[in-house]
PDB file of N, CA, C and O in Angstrom:
ATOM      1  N   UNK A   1      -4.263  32.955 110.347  1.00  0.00           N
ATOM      2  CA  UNK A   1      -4.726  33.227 108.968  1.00  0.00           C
ATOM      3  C   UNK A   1      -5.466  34.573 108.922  1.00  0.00           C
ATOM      4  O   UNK A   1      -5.352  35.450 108.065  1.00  0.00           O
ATOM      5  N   UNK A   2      -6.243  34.561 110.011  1.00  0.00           N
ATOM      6  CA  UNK A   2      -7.416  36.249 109.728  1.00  0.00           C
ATOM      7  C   UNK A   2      -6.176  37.256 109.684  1.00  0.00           C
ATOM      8  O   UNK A   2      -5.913  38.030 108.764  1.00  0.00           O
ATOM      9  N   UNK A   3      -5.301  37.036 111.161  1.00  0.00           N
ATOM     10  CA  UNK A   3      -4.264  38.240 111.390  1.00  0.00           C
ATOM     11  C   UNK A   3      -3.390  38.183 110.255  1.00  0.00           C
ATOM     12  O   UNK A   3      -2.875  39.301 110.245  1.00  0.00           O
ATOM     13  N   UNK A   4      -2.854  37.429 109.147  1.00  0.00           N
ATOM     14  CA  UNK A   4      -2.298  37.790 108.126  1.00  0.00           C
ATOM     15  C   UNK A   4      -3.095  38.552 107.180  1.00  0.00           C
ATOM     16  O   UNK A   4      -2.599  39.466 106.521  1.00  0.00           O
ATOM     17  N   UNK A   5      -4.532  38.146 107.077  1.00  0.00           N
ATOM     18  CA  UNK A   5      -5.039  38.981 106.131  1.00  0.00           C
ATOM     19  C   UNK A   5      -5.539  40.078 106.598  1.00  0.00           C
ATOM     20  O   UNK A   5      -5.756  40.948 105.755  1.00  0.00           O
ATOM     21  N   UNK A   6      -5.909  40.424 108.181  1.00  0.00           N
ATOM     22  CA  UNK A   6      -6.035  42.015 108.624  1.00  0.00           C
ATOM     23  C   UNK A   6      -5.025  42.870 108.307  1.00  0.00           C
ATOM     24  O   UNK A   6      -5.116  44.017 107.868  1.00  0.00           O
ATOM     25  N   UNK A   7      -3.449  41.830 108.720  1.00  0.00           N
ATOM     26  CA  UNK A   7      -2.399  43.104 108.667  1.00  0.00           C
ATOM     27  C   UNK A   7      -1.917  43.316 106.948  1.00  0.00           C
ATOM     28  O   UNK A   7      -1.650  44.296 106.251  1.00  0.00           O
ATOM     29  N   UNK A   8      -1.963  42.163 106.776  1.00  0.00           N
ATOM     30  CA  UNK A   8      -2.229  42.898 104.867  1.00  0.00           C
ATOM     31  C   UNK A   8      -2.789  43.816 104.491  1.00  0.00           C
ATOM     32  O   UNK A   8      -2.219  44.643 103.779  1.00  0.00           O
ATOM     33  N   UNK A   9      -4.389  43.970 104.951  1.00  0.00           N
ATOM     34  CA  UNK A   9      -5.418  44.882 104.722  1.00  0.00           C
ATOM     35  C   UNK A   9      -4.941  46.098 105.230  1.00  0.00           C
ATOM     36  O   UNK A   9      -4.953  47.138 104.572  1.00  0.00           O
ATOM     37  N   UNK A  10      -4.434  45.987 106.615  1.00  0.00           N
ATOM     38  CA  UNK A  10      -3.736  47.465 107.369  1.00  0.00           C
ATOM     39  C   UNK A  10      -2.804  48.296 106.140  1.00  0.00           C
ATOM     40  O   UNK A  10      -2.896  49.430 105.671  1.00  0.00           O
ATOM     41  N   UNK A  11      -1.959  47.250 105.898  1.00  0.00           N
ATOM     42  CA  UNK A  11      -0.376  47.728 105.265  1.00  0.00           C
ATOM     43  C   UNK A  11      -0.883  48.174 103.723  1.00  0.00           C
ATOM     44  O   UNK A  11      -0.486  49.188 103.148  1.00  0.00           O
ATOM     45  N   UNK A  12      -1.879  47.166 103.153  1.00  0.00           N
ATOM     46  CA  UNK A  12      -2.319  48.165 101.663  1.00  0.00           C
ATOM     47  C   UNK A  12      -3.073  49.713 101.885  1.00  0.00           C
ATOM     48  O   UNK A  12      -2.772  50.665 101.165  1.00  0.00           O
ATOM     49  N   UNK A  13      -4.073  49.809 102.965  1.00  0.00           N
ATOM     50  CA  UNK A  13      -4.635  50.957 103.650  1.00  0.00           C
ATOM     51  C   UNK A  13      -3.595  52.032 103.703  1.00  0.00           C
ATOM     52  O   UNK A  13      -3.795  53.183 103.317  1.00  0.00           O
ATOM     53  N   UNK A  14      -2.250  51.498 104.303  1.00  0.00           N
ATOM     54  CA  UNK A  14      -1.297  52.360 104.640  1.00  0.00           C
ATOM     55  C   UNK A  14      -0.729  53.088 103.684  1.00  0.00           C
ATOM     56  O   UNK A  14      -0.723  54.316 103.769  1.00  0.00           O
ATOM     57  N   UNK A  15      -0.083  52.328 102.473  1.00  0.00           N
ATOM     58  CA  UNK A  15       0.435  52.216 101.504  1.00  0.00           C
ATOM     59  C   UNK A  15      -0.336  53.367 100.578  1.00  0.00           C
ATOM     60  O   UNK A  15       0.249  54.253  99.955  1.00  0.00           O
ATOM     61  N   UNK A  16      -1.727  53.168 100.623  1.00  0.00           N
ATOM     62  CA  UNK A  16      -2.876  53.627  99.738  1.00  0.00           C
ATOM     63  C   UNK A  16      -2.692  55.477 100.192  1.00  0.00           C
ATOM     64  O   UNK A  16      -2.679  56.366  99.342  1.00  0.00           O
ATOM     65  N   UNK A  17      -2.540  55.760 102.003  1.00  0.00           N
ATOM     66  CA  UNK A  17      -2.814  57.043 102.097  1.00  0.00           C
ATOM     67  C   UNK A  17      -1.385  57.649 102.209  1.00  0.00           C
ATOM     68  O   UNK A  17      -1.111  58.843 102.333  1.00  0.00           O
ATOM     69  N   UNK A  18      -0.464  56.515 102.134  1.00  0.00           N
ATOM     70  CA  UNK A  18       0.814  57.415 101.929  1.00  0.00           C
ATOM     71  C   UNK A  18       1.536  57.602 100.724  1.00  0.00           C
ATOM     72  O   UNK A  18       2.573  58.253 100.847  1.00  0.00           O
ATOM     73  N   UNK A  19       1.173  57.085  99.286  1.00  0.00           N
ATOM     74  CA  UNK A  19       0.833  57.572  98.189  1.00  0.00           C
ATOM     75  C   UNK A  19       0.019  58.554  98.039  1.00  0.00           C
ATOM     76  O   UNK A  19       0.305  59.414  97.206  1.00  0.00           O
ATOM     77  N   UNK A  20      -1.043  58.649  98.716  1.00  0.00           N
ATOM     78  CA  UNK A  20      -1.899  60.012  98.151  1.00  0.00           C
ATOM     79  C   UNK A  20      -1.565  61.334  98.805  1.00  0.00           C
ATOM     80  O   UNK A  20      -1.815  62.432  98.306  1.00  0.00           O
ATOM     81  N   UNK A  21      -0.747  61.042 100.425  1.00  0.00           N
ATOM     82  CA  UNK A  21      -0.349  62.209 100.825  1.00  0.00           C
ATOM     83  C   UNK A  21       1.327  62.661  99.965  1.00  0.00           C
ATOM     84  O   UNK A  21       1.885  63.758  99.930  1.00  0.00           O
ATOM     85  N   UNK A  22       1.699  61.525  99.448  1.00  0.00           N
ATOM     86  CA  UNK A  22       3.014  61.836  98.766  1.00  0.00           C
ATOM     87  C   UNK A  22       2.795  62.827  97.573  1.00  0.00           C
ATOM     88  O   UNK A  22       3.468  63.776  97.169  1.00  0.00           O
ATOM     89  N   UNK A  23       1.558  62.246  97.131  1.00  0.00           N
ATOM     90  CA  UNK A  23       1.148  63.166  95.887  1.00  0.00           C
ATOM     91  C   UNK A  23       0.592  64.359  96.357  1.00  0.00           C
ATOM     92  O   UNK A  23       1.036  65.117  95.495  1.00  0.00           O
ATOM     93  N   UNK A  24      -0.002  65.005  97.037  1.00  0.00           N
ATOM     94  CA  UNK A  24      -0.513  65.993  98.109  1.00  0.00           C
ATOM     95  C   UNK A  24       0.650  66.993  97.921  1.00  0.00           C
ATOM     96  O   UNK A  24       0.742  68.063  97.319  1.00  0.00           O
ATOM     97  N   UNK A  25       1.505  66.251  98.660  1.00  0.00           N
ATOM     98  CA  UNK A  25       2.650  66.952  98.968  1.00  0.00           C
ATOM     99  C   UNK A  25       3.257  67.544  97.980  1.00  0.00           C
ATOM    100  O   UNK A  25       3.562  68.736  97.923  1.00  0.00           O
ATOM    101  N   UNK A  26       3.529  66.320  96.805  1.00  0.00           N
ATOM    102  CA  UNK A  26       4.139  67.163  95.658  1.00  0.00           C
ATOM    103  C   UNK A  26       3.378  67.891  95.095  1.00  0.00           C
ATOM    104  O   UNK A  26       4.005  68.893  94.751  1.00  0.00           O
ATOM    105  N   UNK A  27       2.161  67.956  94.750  1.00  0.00           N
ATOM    106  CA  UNK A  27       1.487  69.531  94.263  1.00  0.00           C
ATOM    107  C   UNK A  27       1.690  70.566  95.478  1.00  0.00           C
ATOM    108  O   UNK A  27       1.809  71.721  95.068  1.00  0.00           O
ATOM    109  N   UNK A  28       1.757  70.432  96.844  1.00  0.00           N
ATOM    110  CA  UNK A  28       1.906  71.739  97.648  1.00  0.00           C
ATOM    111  C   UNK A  28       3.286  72.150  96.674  1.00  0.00           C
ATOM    112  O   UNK A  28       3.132  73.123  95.936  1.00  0.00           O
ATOM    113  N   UNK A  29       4.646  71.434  96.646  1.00  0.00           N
ATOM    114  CA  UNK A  29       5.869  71.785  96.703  1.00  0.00           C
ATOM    115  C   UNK A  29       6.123  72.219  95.347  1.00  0.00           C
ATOM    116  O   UNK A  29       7.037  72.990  95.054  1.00  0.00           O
ATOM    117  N   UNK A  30       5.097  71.591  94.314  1.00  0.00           N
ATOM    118  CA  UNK A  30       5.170  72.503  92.543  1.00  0.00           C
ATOM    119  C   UNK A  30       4.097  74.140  92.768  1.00  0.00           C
ATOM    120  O   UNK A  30       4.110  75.123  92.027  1.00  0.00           O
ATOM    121  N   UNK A  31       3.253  73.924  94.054  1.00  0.00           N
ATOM    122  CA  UNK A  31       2.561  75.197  93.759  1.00  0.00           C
ATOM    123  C   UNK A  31       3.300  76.351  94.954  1.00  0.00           C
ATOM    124  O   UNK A  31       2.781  77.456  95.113  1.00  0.00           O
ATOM    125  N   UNK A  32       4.114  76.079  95.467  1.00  0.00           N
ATOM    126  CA  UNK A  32       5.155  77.013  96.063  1.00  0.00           C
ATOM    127  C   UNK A  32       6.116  77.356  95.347  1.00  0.00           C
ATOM    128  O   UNK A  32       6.490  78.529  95.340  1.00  0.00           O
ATOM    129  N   UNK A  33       6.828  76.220  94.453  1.00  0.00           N
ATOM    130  CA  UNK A  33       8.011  76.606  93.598  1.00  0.00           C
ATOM    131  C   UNK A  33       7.532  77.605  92.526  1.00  0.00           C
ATOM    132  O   UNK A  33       8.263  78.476  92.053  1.00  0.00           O
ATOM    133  N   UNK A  34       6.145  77.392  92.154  1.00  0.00           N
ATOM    134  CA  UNK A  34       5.515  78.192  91.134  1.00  0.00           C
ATOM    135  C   UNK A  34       5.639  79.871  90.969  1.00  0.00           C
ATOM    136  O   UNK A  34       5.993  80.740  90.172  1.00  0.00           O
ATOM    137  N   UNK A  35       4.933  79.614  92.682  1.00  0.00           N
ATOM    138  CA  UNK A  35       4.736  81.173  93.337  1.00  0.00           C
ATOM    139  C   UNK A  35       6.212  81.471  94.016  1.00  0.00           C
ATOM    140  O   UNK A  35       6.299  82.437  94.774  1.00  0.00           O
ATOM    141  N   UNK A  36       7.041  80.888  93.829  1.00  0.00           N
ATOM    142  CA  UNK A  36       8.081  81.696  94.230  1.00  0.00           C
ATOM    143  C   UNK A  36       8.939  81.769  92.770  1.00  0.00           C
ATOM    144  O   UNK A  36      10.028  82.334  92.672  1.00  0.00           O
ATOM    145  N   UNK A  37       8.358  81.203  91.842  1.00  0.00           N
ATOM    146  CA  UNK A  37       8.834  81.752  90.770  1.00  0.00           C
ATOM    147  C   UNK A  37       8.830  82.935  90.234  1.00  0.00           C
ATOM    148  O   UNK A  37       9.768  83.633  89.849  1.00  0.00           O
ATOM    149  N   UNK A  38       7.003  83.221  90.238  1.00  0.00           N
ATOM    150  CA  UNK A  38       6.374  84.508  90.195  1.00  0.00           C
ATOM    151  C   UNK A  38       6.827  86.019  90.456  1.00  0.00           C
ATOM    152  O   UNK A  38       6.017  86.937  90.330  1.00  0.00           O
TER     153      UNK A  38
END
């Protein structure tokens, strides 16, 4: 029971910073397309 709810806790953690690096990413890749618009 704990180890289902640690690795839950892991996998939303996970989930949480690989959404925010996804979003990261897409502002690097709109502020390059920008400047290579320029």
């Amino acid at each position: 029971m704990n180890n289902c709810i640690i690795s839950k806790q892991i996998y939303f953690n996970f989930n949480k910073a690989a959404a925010l690096f996804e979003k990261k990413t897409k502002v690097k890749i709109v502020v390059v397309q920008w400047f290579a618009g320029i």
